[in-house]
Backbone as JSON, one array per atom type, in Angstrom:
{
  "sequence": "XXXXXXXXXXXXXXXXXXXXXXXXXXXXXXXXXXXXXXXXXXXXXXXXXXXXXXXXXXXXXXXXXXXXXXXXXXXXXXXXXXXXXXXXXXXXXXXXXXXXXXXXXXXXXXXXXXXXXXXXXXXXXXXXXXXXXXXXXXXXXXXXXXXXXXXXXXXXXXXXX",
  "N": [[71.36, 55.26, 50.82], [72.42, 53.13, 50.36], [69.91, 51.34, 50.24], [69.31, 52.1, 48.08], [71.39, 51.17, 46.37], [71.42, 48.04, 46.89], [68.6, 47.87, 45.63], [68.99, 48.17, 43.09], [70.97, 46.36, 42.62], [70.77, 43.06, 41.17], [68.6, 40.59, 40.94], [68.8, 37.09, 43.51], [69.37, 34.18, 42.1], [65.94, 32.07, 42.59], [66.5, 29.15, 43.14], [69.51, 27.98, 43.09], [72.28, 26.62, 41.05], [74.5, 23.48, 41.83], [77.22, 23.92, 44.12], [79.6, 22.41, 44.06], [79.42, 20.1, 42.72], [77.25, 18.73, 39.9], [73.51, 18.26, 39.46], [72.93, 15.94, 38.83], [75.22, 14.81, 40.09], [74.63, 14.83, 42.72], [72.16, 14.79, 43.13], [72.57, 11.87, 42.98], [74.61, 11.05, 45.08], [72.82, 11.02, 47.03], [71.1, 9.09, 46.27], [73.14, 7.41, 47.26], [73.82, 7.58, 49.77], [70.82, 6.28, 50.83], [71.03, 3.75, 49.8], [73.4, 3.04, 51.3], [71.87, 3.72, 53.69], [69.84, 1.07, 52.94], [71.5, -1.32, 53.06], [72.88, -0.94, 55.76], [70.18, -1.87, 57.16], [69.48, -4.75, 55.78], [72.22, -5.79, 57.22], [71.11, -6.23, 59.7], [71.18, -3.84, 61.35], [68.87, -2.12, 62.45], [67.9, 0.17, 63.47], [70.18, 2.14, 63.1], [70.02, 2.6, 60.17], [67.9, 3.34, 59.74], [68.14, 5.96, 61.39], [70.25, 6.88, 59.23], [69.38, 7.21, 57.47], [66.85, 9.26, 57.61], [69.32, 11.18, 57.98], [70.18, 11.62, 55.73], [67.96, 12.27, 54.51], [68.08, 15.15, 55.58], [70.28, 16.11, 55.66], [71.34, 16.14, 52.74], [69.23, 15.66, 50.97], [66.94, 17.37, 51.88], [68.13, 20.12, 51.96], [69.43, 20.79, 49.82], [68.71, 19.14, 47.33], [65.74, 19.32, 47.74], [64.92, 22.47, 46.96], [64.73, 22.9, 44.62], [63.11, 21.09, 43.36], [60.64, 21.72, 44.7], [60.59, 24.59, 43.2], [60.73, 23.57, 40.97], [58.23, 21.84, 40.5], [56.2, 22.43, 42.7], [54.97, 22.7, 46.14], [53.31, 20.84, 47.1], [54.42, 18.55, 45.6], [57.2, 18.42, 46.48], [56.59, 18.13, 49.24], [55.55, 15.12, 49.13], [57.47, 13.76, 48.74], [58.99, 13.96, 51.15], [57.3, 13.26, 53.05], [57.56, 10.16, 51.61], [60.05, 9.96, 52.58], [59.69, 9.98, 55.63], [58.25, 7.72, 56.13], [59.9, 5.86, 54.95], [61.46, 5.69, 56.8], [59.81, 4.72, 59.35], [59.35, 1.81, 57.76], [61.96, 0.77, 57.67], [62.72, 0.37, 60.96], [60.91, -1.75, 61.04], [60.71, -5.62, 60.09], [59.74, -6.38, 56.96], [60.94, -6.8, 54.3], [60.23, -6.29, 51.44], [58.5, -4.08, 51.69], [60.61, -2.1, 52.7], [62.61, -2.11, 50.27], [60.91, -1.44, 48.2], [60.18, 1.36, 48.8], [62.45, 2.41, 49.46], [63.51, 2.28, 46.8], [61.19, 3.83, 45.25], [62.05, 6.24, 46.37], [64.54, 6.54, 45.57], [64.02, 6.92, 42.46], [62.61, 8.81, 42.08], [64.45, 10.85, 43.08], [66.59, 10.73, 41.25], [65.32, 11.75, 39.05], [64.27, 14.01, 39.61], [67.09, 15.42, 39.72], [67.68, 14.79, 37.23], [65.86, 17.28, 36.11], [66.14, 19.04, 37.3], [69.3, 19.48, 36.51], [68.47, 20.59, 33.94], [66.91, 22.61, 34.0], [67.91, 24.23, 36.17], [70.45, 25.55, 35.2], [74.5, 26.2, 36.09], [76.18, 29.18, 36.28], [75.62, 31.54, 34.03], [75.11, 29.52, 31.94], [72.38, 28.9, 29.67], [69.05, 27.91, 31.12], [67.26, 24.78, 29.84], [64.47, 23.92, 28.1], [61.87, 22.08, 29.35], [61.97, 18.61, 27.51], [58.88, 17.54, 25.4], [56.12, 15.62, 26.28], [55.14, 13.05, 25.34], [52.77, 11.23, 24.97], [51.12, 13.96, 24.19], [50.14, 16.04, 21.68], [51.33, 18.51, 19.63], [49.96, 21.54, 19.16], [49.0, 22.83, 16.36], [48.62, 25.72, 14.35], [46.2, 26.83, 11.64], [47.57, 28.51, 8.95], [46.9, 30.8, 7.52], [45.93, 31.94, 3.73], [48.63, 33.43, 1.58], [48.65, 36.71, 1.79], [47.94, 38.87, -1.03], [49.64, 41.81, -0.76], [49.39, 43.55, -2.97], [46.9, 44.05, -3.66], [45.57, 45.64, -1.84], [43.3, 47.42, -0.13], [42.84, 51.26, -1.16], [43.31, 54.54, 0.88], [39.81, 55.76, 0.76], [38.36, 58.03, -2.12], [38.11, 61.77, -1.59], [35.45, 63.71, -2.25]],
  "CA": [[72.29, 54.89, 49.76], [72.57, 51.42, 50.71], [68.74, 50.55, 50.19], [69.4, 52.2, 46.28], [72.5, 49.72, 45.82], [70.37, 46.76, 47.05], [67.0, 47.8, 44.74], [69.49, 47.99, 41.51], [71.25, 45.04, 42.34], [70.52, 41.82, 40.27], [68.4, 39.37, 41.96], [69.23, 36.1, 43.17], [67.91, 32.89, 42.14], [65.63, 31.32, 43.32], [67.52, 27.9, 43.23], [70.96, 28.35, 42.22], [73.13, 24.8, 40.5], [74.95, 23.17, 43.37], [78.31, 24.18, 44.21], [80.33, 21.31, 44.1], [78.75, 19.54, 41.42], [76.38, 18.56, 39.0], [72.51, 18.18, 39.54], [72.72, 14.56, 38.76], [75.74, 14.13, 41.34], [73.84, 16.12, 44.0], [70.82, 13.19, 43.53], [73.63, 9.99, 43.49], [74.9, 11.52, 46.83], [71.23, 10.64, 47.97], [70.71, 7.34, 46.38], [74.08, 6.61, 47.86], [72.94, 7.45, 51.43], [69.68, 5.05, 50.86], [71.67, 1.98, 49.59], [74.17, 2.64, 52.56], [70.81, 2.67, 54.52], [69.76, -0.45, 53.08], [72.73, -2.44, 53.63], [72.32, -1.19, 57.38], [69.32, -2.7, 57.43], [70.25, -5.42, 55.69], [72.95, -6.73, 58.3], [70.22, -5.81, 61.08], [71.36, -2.89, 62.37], [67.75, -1.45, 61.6], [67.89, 1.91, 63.98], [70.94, 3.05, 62.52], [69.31, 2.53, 58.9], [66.71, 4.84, 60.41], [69.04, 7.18, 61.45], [70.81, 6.96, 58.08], [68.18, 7.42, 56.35], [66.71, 10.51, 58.06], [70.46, 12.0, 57.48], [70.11, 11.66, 54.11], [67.04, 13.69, 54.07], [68.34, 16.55, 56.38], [72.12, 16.81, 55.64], [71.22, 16.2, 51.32], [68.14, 15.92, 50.13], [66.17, 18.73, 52.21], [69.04, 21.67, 51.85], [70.25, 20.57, 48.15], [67.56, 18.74, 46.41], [63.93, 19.67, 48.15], [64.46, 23.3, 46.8], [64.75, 22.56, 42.78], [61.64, 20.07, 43.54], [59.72, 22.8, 45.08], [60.71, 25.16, 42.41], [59.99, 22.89, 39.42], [56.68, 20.76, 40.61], [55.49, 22.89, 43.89], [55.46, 22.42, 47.74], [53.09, 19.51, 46.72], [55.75, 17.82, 45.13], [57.93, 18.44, 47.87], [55.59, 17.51, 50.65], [55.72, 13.95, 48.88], [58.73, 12.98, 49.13], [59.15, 14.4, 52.59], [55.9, 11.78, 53.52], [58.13, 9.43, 51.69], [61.35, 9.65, 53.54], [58.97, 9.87, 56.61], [57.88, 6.26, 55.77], [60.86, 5.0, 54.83], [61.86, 5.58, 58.12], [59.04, 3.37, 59.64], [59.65, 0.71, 57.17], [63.44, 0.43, 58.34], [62.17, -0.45, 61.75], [60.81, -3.48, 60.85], [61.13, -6.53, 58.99], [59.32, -6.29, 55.89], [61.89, -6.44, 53.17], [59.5, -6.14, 50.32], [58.31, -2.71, 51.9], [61.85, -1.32, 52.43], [63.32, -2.05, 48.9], [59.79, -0.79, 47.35], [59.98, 2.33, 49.05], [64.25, 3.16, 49.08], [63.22, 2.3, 44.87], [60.46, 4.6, 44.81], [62.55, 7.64, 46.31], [65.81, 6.96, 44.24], [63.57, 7.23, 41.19], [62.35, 10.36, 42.26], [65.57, 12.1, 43.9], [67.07, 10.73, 40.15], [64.1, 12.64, 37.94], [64.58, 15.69, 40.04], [68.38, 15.46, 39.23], [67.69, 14.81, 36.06], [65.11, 17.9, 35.35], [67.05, 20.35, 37.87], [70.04, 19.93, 35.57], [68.11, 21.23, 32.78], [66.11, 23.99, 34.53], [68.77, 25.58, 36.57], [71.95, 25.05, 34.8], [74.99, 26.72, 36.31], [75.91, 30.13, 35.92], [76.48, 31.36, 32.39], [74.65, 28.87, 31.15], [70.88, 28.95, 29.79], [68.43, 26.9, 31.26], [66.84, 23.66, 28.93], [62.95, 23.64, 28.25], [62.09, 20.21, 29.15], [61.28, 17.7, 26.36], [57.9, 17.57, 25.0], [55.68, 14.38, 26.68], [55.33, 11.6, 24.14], [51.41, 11.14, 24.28], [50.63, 15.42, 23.91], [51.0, 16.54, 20.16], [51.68, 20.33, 19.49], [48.77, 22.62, 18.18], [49.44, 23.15, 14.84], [48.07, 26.75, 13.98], [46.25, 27.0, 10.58], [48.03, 29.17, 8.4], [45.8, 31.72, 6.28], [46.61, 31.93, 2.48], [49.33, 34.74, 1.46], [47.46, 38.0, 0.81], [48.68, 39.56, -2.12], [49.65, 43.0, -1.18], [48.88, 44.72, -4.25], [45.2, 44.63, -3.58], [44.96, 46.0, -0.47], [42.13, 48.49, -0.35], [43.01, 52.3, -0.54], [42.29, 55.3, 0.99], [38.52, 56.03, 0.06], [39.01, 59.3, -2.19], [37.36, 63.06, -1.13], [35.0, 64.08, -3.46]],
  "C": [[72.36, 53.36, 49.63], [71.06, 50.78, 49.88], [68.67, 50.79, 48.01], [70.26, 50.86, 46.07], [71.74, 48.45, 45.84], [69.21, 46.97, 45.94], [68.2, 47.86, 43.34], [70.13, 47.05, 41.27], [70.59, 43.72, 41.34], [69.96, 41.33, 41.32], [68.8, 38.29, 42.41], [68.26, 35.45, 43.19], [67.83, 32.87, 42.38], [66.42, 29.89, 43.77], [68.93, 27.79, 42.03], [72.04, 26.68, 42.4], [74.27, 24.48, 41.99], [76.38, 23.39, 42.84], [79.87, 23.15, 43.73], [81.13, 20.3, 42.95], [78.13, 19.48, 40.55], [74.97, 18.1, 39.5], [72.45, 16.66, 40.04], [73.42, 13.96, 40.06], [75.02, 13.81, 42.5], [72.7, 14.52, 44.21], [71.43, 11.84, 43.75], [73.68, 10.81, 44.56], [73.42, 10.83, 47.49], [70.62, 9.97, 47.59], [71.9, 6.57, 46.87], [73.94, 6.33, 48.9], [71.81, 6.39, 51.21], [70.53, 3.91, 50.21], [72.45, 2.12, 50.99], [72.99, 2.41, 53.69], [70.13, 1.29, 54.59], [70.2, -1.16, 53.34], [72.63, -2.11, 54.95], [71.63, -2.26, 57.61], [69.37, -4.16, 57.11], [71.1, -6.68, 56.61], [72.36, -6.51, 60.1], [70.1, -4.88, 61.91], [70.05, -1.58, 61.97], [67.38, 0.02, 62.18], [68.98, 2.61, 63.61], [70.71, 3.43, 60.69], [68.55, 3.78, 59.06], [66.92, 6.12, 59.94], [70.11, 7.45, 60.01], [70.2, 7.91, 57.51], [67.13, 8.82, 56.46], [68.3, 11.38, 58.43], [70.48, 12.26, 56.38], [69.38, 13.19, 53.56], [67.73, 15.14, 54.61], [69.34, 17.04, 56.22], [72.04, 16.72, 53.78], [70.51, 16.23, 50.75], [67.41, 16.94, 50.76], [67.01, 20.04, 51.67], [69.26, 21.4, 50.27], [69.4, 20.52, 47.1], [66.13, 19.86, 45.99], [64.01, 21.53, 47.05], [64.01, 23.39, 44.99], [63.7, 22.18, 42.88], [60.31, 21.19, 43.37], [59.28, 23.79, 44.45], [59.74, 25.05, 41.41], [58.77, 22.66, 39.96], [55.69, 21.69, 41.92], [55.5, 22.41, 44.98], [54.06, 20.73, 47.54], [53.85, 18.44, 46.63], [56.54, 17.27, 46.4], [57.22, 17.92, 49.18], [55.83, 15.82, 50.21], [56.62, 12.83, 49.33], [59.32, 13.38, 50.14], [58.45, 13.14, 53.57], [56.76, 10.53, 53.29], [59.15, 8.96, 52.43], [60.61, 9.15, 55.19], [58.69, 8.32, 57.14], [58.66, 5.4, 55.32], [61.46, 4.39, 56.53], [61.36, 4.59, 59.44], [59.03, 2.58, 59.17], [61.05, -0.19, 57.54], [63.51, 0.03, 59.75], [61.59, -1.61, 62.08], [60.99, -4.27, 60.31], [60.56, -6.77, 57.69], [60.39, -5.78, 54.65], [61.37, -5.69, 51.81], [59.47, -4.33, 50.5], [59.63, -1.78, 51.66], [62.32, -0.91, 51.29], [62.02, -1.15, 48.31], [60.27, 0.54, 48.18], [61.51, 3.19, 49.0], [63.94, 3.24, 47.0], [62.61, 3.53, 44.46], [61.47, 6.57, 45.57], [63.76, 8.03, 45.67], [65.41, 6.87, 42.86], [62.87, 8.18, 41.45], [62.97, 11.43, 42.53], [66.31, 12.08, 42.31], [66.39, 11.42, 38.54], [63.63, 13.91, 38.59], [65.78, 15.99, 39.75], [68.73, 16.1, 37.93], [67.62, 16.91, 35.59], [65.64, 19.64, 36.15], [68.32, 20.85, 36.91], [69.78, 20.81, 34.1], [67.34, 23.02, 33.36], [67.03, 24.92, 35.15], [69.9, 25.49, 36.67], [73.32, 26.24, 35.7], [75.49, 28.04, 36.19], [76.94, 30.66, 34.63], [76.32, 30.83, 31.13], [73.38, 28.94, 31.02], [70.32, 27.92, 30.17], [67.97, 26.44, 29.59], [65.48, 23.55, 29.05], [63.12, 22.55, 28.37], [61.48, 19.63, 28.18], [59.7, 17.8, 26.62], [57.09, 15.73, 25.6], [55.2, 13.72, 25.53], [53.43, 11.62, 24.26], [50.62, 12.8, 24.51], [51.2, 15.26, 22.7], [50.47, 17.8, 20.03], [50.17, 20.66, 19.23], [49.65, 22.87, 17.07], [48.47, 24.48, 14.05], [47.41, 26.79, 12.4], [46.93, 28.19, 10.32], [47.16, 29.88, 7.6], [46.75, 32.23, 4.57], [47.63, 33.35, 2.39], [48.3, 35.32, 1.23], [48.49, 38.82, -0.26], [48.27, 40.98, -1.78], [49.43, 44.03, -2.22], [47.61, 45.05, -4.33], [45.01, 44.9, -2.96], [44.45, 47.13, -1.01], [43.18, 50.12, -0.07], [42.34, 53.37, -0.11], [40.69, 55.53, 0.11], [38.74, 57.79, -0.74], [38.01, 60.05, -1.64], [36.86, 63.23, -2.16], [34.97, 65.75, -3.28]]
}
């Protein structure tokens, strides 16, 4: 009886809108964590930056984010910016400023265009998802159209002789 109730049930999403908030929030939350890591680093305290900064990933962007990512773009995707955080993390260890800022930049413009494209794809419940906009250098197919046919001439039966 049980295994019927379960097979007629509704499925659940796959990635269901975050509880809390909004898509977009969900991604500030996790360019907020990386600026509070930068400023760590910043005033030198460069192993707690670290450790920031691999919180970020594990307590907001892995459980919250990574699955929308994974969803939309594929475990590709996701593997990326996993590598990234990875490497942020060795960058925050040393002194190379240039590196740090380039690389906290390059994942809060990626955690903010998953935000973005999560809010449209898996809107809350109730609400329909948003195809995403059309890319600016693709232009549609444009189907020819074939002239009206004037029903009145369509062929008829052949008669019986």
């Amino acid at each position: 009886m049980i295994l019927l109730v379960l097979a007629c049930s509704e499925p659940l999403p796959v990635v269901s809108a975050p509880d809390a908030q909004s898509w977009r929030e969900e991604a500030e939350l996790v360019v907020e964590g990386l600026e509070s890591a930068e400023a760590l680093w910043n005033e030198g305290q460069r192993s707690a930056a670290a450790t920031l900064s691999e919180r970020v990933y594990t307590d907001r962007f892995e459980p919250r984010i990574e699955p929308a990512l994974r969803e939309m773009e594929g475990p590709e995707a996701a593997a990326l910016v996993e590598y990234s955080f990875g490497q942020l993390r060795v960058v925050l260890e040393g002194v190379d400023r240039t590196k740090v800022e380039a690389r906290i930049d390059e994942i809060e413009r990626r955690t903010r265009a998953v935000g973005e494209a999560a809010e449209r794809a898996f809107p809350p419940p109730g609400q329909a998802p948003v195809a995403p906009a059309p890319r600016a250098d693709v232009r549609p197919i444009v189907p020819s159209v074939p002239p009206a046919w004037d029903l009145a001439d369509e062929p008829t039966a052949p008669e019986e002789p």
